[in-house]
N, C-alpha and C positions, 0 to 999 in steps of 0.2 A: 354264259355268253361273254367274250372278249369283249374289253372295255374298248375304247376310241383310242387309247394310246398304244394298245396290244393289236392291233387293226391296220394292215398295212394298206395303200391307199393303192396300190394294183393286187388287188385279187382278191381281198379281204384276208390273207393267211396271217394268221399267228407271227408277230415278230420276233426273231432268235435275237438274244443278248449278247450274239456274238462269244468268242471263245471263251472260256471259264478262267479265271485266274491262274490255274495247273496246268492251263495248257500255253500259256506266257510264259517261254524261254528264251534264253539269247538267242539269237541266231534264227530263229524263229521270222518268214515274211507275213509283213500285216498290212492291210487297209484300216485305218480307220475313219469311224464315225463316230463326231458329237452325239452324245446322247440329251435324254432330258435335263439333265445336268447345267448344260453347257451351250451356250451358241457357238463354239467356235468351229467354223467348219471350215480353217485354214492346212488342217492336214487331210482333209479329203480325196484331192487329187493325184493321192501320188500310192506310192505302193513302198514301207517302211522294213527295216531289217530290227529287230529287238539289238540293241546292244547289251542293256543289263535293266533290270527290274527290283524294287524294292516292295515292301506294303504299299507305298503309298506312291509312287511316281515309275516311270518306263524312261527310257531314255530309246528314244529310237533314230536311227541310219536312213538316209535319203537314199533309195533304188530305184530310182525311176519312178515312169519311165517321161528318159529327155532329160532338160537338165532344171533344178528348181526355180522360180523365178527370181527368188532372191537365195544368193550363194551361202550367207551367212545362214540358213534356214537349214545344213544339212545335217545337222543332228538338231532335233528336239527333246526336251523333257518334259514328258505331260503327266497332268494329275490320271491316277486310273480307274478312279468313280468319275468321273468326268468324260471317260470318253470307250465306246465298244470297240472291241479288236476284232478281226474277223481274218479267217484264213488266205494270203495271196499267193500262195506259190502256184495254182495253174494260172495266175495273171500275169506275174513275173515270167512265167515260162512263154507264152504267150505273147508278151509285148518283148522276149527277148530275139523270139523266131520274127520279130518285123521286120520288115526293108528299111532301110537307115540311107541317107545320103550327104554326103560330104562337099561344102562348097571348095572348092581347088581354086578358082579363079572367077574373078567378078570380070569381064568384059566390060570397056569403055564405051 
């Protein structure tokens, strides 16, 4: 029987750990999630590019989607026992076919 932390809280299914360490390449698009590790769930919103990876830390690329809230945010280096990586390229594809609109002019 799945313990309470292998228990997901819609459905009851088995939690995936997210990609395995060999499947972490540059170039590579990721979502991530805090894990038990970690509260930080300041990279959750966004959809990430792998720029390089070592044993111990990721250095990842702001891809959307929109733009970050804070600008200095667009590359991060995060520990990687600390945080699951999970596959985004049909997200990124996805949030790339959206409708976008451009303000041209603010009317007085």
């Amino acid at each position: 029987m799945a313990s309470e932390e292998e228990t997901s809280v819609a459905g009851g299914a088995d939690c995936q750990g997210g990609l395995s360490r060999h499947d972490l390449v540059a170039g590579k698009l990721v979502t991530v999630s805090a894990n038990k590790f970690c509260a930080d769930r300041s990279l959750t919103d966004a959809i990430w590019e792998i720029v390089a990876l070592n044993e111990g830390h990721i250095l990842l690329e702001f891809r959307g989607p929109g733009e970050p809230v804070d600008p200095s945010w667009t590359r991060r280096l995060v520990p990687l026992n600390e945080h699951d990586f999970y596959d985004a390229t049909d997200l990124a594809n996805a949030a790339a076919e959206a409708p976008t609109a451009t303000v041209v002019r603010i009317r007085d």
